[in-house]
MOPAC internal coordinates of N, CA, C and O (Angstrom, degrees):
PM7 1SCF
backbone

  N    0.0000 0     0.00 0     0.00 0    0    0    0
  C    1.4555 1     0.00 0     0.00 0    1    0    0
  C    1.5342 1   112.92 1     0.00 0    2    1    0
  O    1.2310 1   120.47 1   136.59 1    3    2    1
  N    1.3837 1   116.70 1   -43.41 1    3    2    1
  C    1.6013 1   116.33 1   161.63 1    5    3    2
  C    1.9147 1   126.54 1   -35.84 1    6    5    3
  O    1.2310 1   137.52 1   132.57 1    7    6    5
  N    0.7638 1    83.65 1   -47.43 1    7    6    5
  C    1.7061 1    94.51 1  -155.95 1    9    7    6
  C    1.8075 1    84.14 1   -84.05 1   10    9    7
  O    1.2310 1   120.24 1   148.16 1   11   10    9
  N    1.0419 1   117.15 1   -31.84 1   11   10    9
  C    1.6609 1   113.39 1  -176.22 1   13   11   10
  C    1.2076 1   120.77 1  -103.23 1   14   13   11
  O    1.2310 1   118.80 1   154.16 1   15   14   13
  N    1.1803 1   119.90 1   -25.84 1   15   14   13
  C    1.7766 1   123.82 1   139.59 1   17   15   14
  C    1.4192 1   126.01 1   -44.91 1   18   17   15
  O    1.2310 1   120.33 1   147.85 1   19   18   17
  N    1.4843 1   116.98 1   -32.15 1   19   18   17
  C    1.3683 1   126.28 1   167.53 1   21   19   18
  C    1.7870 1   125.49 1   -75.20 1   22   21   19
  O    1.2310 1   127.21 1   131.72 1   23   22   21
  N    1.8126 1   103.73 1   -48.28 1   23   22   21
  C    0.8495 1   113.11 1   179.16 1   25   23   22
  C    1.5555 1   134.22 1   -81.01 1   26   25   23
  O    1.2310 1   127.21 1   168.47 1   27   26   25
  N    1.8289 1   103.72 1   -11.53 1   27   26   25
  C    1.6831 1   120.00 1   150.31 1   29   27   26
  C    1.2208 1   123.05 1   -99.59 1   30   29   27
  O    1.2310 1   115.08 1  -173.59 1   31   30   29
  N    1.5572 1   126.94 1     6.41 1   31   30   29
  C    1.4426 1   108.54 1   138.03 1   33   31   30
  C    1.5422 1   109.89 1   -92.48 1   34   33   31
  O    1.2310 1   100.12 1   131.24 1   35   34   33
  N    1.2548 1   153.58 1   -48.76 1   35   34   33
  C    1.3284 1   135.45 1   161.70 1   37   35   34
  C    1.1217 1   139.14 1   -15.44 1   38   37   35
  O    1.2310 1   126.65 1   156.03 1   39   38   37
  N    1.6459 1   104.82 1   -23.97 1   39   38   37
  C    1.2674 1   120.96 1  -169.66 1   41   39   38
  C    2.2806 1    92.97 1  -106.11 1   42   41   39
  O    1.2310 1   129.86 1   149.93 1   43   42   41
  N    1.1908 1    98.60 1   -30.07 1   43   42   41
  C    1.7282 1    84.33 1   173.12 1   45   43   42
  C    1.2760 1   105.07 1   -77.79 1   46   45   43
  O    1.2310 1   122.77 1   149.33 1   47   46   45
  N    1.4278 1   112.30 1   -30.67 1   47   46   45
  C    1.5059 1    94.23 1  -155.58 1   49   47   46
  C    2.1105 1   110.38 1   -75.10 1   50   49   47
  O    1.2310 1   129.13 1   157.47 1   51   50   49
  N    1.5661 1   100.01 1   -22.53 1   51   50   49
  C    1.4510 1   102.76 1   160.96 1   53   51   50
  C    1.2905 1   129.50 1   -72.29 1   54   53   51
  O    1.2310 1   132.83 1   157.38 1   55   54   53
  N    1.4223 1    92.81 1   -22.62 1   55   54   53
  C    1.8989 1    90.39 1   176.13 1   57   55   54
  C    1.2801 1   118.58 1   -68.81 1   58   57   55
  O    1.2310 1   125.56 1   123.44 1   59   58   57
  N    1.7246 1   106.93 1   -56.56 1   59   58   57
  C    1.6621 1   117.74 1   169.08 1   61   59   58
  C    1.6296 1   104.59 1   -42.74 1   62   61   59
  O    1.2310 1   117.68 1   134.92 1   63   62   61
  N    1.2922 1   122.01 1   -45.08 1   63   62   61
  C    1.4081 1   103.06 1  -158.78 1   65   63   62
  C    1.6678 1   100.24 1   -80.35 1   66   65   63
  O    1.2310 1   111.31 1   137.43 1   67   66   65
  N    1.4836 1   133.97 1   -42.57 1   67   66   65
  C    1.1877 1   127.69 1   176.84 1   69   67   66
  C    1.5470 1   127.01 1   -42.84 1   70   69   67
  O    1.2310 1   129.46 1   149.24 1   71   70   69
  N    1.7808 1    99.38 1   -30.76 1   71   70   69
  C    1.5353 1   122.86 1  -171.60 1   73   71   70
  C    1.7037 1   106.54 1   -90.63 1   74   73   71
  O    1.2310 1   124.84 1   145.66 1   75   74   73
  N    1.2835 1   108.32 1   -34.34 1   75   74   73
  C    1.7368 1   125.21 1   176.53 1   77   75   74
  C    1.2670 1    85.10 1    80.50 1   78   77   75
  O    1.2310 1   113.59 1  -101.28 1   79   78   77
  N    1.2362 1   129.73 1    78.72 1   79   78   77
  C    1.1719 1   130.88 1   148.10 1   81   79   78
  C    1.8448 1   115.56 1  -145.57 1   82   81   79
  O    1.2310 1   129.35 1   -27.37 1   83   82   81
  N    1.3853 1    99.59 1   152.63 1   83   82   81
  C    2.1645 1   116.84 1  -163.01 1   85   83   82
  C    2.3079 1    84.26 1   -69.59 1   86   85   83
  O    1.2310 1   147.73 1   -43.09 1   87   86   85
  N    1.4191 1    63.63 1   136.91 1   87   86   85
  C    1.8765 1    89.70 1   174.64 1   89   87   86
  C    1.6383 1    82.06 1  -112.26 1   90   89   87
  O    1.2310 1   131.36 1   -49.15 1   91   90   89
  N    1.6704 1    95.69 1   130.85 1   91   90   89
  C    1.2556 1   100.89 1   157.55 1   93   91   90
  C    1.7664 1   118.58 1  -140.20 1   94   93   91
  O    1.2310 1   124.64 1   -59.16 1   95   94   93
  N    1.2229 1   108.70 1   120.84 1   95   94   93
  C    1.6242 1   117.72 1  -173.54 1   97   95   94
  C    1.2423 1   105.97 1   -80.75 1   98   97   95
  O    1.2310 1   126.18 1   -35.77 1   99   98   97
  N    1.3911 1   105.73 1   144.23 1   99   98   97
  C    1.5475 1   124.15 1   157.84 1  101   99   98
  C    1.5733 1   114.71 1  -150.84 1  102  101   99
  O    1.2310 1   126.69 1   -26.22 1  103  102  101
  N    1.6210 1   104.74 1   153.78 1  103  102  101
  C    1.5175 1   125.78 1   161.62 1  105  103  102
  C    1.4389 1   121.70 1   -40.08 1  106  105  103
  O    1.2310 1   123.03 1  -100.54 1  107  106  105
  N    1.2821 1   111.80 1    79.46 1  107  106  105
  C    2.0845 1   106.96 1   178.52 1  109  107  106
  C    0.8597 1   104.64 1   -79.51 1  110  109  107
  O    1.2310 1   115.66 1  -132.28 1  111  110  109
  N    1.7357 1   125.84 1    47.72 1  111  110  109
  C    1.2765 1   121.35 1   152.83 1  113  111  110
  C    1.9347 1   101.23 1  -107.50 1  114  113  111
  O    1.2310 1   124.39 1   159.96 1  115  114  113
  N    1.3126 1   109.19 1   -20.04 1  115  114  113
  C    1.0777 1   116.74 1   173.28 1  117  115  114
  C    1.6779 1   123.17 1   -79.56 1  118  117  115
  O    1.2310 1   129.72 1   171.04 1  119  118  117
  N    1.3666 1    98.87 1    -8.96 1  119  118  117
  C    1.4027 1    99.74 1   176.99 1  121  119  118
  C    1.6870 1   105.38 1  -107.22 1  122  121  119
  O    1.2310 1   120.03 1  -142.47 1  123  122  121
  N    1.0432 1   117.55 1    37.53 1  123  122  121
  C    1.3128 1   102.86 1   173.58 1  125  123  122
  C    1.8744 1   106.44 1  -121.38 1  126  125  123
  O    1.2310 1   122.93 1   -51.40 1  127  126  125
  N    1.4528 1   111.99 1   128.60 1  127  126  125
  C    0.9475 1   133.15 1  -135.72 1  129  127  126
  C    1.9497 1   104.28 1   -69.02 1  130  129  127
  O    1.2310 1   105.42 1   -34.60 1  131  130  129
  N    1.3305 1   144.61 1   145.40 1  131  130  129
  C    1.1666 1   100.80 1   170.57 1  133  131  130
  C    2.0070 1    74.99 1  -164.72 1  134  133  131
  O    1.2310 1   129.99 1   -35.64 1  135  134  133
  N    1.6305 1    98.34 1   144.36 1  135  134  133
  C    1.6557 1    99.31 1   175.76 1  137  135  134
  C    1.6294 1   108.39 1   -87.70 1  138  137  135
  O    1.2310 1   111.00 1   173.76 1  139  138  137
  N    0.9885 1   134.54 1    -6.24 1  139  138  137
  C    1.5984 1   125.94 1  -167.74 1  141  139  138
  C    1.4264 1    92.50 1   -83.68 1  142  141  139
  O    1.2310 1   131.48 1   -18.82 1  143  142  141
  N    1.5811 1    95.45 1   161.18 1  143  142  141
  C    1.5127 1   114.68 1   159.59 1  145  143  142
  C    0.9386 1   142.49 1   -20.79 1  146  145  143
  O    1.2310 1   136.53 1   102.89 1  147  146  145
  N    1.8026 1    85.60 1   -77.11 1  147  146  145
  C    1.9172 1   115.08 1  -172.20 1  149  147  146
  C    1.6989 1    81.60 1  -127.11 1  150  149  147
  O    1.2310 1   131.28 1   -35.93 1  151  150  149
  N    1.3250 1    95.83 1   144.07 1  151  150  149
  C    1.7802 1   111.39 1   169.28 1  153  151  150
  C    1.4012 1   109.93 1  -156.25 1  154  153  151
  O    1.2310 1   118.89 1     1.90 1  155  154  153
  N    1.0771 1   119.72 1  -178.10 1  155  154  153
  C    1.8159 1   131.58 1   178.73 1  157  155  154
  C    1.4262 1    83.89 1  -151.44 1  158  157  155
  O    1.2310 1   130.88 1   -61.36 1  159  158  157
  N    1.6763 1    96.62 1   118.64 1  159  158  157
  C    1.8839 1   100.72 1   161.39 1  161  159  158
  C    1.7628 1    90.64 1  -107.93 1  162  161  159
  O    1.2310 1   136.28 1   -40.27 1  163  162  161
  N    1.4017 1    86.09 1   139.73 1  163  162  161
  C    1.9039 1   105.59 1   154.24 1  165  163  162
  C    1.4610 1   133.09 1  -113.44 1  166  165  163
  O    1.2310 1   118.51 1   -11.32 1  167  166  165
  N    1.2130 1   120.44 1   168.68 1  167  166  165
  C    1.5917 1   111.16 1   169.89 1  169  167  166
  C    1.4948 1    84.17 1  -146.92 1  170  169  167
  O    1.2310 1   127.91 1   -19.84 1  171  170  169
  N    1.4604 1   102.38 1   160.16 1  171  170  169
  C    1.7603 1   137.05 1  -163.40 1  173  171  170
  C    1.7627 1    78.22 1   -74.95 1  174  173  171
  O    1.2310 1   121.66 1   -50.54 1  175  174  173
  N    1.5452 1   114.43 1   129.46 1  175  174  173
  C    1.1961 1   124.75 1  -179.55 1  177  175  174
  C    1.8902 1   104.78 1  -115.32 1  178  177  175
  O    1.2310 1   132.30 1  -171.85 1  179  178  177
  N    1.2883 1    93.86 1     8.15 1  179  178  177
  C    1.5735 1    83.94 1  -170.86 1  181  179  178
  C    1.2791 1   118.29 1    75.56 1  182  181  179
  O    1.2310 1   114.87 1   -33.46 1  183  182  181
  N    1.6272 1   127.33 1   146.54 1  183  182  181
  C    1.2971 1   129.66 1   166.74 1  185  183  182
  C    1.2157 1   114.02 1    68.04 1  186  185  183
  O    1.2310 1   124.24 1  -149.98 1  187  186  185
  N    1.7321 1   109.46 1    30.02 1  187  186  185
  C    1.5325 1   119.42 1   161.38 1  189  187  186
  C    1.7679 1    92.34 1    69.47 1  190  189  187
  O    1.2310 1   115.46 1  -146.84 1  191  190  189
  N    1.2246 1   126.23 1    33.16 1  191  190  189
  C    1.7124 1   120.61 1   159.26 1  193  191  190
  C    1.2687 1   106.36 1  -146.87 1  194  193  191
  O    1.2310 1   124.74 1   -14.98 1  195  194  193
  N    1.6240 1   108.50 1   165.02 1  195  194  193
  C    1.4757 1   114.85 1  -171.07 1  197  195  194
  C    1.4818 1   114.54 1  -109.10 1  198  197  195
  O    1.2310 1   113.69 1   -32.10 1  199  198  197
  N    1.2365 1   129.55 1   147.90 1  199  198  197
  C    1.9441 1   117.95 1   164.32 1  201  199  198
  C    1.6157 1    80.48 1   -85.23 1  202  201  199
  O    1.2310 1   128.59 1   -43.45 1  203  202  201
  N    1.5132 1   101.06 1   136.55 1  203  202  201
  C    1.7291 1   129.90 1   149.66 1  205  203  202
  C    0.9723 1   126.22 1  -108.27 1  206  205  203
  O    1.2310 1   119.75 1   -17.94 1  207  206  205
  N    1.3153 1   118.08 1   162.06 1  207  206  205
  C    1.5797 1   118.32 1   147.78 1  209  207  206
  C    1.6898 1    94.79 1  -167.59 1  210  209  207
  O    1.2310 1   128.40 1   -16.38 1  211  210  209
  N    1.6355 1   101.43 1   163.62 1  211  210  209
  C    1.0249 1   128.08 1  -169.39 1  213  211  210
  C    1.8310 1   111.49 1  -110.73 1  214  213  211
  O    1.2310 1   128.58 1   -40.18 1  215  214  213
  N    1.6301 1   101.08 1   139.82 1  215  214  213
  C    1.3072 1   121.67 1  -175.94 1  217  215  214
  C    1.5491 1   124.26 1  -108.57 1  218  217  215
  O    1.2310 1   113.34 1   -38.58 1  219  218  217
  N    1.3459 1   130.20 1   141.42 1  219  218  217
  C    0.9294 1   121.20 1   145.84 1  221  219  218
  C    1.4842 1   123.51 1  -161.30 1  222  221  219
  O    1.2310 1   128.11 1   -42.20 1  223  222  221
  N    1.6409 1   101.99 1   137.80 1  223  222  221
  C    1.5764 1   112.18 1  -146.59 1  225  223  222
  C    1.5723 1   128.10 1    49.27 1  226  225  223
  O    1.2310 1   132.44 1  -147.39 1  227  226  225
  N    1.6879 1    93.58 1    32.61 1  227  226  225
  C    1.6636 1    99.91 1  -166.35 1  229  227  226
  C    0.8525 1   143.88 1    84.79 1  230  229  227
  O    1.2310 1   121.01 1  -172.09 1  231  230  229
  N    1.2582 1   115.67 1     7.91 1  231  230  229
  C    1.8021 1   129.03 1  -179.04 1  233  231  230
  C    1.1292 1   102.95 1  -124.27 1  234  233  231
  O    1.2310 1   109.41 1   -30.51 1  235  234  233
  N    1.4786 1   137.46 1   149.49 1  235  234  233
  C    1.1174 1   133.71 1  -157.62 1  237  235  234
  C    1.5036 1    84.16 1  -114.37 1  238  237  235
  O    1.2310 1   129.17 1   -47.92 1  239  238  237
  N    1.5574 1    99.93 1   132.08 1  239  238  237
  C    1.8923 1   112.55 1   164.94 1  241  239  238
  C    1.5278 1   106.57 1  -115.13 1  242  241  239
  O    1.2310 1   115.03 1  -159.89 1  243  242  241
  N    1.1589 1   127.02 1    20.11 1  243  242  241
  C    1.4684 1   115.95 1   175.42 1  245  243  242
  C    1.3353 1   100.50 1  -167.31 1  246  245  243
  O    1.2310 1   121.43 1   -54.51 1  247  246  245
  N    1.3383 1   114.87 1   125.49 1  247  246  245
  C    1.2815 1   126.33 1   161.22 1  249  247  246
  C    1.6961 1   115.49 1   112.23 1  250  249  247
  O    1.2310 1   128.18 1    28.15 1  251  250  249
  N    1.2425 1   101.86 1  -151.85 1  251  250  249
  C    1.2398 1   146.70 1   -19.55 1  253  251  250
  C    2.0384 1   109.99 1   -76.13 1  254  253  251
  O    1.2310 1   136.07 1   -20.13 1  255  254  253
  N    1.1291 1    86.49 1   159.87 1  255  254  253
  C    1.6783 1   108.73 1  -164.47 1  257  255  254
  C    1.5216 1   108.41 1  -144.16 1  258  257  255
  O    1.2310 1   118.63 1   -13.61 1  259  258  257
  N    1.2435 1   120.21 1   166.39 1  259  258  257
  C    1.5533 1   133.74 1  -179.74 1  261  259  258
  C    1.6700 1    94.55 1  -118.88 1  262  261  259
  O    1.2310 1   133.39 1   -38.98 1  263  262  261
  N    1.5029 1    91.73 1   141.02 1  263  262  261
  C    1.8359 1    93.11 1  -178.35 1  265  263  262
  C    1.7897 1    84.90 1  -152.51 1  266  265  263
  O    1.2310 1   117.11 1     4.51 1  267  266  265
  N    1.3757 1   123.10 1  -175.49 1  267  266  265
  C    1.0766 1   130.62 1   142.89 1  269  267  266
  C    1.3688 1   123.78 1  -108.79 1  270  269  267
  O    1.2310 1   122.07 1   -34.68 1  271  270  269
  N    1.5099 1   113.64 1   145.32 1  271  270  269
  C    1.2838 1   143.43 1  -144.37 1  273  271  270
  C    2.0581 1   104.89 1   -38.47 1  274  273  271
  O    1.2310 1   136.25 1   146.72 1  275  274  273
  N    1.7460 1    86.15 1   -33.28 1  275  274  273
  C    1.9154 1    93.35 1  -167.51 1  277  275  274
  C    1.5824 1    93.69 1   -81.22 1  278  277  275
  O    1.2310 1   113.58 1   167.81 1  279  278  277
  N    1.0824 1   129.75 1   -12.19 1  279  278  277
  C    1.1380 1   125.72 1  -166.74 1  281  279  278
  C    2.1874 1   134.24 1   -82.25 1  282  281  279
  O    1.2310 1   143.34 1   154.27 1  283  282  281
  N    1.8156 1    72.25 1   -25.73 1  283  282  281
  C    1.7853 1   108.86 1   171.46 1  285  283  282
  C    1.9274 1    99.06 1  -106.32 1  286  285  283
  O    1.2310 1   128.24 1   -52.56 1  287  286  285
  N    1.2171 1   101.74 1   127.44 1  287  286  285
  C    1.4690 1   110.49 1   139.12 1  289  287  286
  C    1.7515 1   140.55 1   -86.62 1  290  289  287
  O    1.2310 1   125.80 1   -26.80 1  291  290  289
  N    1.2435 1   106.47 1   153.20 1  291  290  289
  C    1.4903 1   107.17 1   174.72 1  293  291  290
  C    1.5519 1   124.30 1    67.90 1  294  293  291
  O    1.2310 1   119.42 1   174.49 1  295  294  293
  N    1.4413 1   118.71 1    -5.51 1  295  294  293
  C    1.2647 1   127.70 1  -170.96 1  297  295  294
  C    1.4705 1   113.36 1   -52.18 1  298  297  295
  O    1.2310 1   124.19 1   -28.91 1  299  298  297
  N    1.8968 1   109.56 1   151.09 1  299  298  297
  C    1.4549 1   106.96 1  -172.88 1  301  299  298
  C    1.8623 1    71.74 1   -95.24 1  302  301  299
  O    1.2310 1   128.83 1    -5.47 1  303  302  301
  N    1.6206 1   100.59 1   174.53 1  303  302  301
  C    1.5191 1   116.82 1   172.13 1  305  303  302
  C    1.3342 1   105.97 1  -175.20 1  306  305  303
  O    1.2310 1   121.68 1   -31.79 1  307  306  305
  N    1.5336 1   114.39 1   148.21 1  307  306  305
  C    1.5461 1   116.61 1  -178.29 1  309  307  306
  C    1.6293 1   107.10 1    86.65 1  310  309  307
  O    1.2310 1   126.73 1  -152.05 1  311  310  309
  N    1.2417 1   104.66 1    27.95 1  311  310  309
  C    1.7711 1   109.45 1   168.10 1  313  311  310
  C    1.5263 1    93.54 1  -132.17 1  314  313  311
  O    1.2310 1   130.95 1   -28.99 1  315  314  313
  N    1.2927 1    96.48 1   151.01 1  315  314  313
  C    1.2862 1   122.52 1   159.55 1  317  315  314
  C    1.1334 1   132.68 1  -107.09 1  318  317  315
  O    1.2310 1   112.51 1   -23.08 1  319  318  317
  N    1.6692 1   131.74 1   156.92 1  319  318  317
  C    1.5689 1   121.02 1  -174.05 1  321  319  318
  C    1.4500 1   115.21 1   -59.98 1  322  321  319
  O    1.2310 1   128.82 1    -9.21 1  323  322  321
  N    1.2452 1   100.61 1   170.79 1  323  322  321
  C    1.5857 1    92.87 1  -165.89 1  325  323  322
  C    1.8621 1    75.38 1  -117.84 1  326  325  323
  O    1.2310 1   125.55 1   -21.25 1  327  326  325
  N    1.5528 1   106.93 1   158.75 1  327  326  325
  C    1.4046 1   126.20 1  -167.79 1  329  327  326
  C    1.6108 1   106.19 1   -86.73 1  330  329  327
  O    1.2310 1   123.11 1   138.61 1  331  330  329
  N    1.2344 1   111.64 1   -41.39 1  331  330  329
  C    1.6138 1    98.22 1   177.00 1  333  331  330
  C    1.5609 1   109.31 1   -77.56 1  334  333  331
  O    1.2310 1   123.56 1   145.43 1  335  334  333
  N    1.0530 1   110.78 1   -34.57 1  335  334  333
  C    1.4475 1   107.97 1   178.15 1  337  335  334
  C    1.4683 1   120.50 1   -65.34 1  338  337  335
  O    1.2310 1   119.46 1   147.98 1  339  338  337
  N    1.5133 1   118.63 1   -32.02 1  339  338  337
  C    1.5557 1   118.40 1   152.96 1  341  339  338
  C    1.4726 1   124.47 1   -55.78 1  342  341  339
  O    1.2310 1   123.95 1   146.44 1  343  342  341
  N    1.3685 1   110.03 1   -33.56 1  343  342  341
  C    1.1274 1   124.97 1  -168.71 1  345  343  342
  C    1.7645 1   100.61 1   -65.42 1  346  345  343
  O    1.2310 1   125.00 1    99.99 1  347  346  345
  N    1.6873 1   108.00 1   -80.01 1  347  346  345
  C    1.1625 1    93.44 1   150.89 1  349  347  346
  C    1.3764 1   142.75 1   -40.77 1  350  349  347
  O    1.2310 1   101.72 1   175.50 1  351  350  349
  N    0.7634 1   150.96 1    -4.50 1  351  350  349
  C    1.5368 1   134.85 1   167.46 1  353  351  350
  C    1.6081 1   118.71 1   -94.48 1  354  353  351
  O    1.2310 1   126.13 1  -175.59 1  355  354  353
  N    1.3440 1   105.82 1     4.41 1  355  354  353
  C    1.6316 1   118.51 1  -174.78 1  357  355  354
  C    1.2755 1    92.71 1   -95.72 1  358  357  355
  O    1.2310 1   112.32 1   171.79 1  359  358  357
  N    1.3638 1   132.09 1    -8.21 1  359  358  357
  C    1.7576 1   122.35 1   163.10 1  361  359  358
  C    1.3138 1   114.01 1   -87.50 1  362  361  359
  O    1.2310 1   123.32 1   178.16 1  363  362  361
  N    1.2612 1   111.24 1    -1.84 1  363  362  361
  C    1.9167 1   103.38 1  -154.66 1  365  363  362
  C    2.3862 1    88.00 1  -137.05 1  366  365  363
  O    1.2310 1   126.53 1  -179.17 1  367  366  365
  N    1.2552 1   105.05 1     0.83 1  367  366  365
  C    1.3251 1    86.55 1  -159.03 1  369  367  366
  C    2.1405 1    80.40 1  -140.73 1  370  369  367
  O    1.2310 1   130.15 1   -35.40 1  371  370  369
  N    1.2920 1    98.03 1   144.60 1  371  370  369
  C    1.9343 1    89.32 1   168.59 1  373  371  370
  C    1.6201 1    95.00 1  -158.61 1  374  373  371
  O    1.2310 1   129.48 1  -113.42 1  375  374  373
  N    1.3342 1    99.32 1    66.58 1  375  374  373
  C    1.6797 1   102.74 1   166.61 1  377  375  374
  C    2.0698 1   113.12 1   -50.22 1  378  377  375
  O    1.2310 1   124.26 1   -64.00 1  379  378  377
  N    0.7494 1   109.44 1   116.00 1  379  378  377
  C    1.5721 1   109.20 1   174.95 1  381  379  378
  C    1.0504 1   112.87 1   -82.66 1  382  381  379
  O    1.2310 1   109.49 1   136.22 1  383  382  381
  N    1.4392 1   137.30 1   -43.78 1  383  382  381
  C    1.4438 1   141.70 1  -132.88 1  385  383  382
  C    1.8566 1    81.88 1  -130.94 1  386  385  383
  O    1.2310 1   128.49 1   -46.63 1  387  386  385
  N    1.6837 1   101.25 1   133.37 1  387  386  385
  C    1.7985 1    86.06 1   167.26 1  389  387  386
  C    1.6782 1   109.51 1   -85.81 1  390  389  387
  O    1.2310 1   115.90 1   -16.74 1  391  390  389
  N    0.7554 1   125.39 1   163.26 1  391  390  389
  C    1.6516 1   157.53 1  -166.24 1  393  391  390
  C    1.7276 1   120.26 1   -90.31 1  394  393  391
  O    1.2310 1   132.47 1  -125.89 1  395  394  393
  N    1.2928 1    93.51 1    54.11 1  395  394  393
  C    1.4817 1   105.67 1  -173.77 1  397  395  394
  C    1.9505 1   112.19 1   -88.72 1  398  397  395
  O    1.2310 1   142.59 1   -80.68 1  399  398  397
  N    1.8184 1    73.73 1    99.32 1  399  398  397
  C    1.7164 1    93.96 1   174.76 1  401  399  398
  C    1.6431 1   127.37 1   -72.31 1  402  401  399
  O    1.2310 1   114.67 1   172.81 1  403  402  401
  N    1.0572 1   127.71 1    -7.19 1  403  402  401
  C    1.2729 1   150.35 1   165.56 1  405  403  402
  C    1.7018 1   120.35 1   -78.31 1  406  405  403
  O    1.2310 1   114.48 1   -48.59 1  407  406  405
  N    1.4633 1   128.07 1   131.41 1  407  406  405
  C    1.4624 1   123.47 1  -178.66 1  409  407  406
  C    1.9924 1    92.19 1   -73.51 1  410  409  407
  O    1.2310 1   108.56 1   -45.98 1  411  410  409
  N    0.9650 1   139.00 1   134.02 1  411  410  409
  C    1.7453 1   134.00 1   154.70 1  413  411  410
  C    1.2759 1   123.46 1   -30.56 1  414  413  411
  O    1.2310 1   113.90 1   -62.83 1  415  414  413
  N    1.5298 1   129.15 1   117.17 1  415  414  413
  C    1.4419 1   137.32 1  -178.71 1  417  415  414
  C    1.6264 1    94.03 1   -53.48 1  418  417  415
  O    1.2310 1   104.84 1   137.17 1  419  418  417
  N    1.0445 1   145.64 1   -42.83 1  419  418  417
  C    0.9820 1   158.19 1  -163.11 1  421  419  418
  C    1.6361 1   127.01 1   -66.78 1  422  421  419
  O    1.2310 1   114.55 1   -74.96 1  423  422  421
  N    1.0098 1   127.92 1   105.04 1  423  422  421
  C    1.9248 1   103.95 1  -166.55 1  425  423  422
  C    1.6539 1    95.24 1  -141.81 1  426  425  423
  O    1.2310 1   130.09 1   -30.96 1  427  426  425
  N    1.3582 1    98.16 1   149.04 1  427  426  425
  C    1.3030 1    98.32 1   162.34 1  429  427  426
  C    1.6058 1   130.74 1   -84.44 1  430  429  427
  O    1.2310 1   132.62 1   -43.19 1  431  430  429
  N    1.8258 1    93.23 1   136.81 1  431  430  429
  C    1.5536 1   105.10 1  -165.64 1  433  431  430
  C    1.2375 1   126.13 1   -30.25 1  434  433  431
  O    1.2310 1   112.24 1   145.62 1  435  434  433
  N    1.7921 1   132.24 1   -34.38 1  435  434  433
  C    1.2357 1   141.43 1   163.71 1  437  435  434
  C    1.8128 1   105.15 1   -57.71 1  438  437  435
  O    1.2310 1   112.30 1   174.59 1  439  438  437
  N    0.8559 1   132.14 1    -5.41 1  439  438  437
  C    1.3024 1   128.16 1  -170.26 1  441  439  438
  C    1.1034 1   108.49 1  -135.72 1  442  441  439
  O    1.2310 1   113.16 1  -162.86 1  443  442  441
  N    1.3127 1   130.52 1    17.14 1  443  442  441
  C    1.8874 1   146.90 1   173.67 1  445  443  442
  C    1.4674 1    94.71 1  -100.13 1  446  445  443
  O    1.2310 1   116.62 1   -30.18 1  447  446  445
  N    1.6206 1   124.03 1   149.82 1  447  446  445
  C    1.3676 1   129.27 1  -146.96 1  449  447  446
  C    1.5530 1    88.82 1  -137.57 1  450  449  447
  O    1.2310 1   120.10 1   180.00 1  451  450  449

């Protein structure tokens, strides 16, 4: 999810700019559709853990974060964002920076133990 989270916004943010048109980011954890109250949507985070976050009346008050699966209760999972609801939230939401919940597998050698 790293390396392709990076490399499909890199790839909007050149398209918009070649095209001159506003990139606008949002949380597709927030666009995934759900009728209850209070909910926790997840998506498969890889490495046997999930990204969460927590809802209520549709607004997210917690998160989103990476945990493993025993660690969250009640979670919805196996949905995907829904398109108008992404759609909408690119008027009301303009994440710039992506949202990397994970420390980097990657470290520099002075900082390898």
């Amino acid at each position: 999810p790293y390396t392709g989270l990076r490399a499909g916004i890199s790839f909007a943010q050149a398209f918009a700019w070649a095209r001159n048109i506003e990139v606008s980011g949002v949380c597709s954890l927030d666009a995934i559709a759900c009728t209850a109250t209070e909910y926790i949507a997840a998506t498969d985070a890889r490495r046997k853990e999930i990204y969460w976050a927590s809802y209520k009346d549709g607004v997210r008050i917690l998160g989103p974060t990476v945990s493993k699966p025993s660690e969250v209760s009640d979670f919805i999972i196996g949905q995907y964002p829904n398109l108008q609801k992404l759609v909408a939230l690119s008027s009301s939401q303009n994440i710039s920076e992506p949202m990397y919940l994970r420390r980097p597998d990657a470290v520099p050698t002075a900082e390898r133990t």
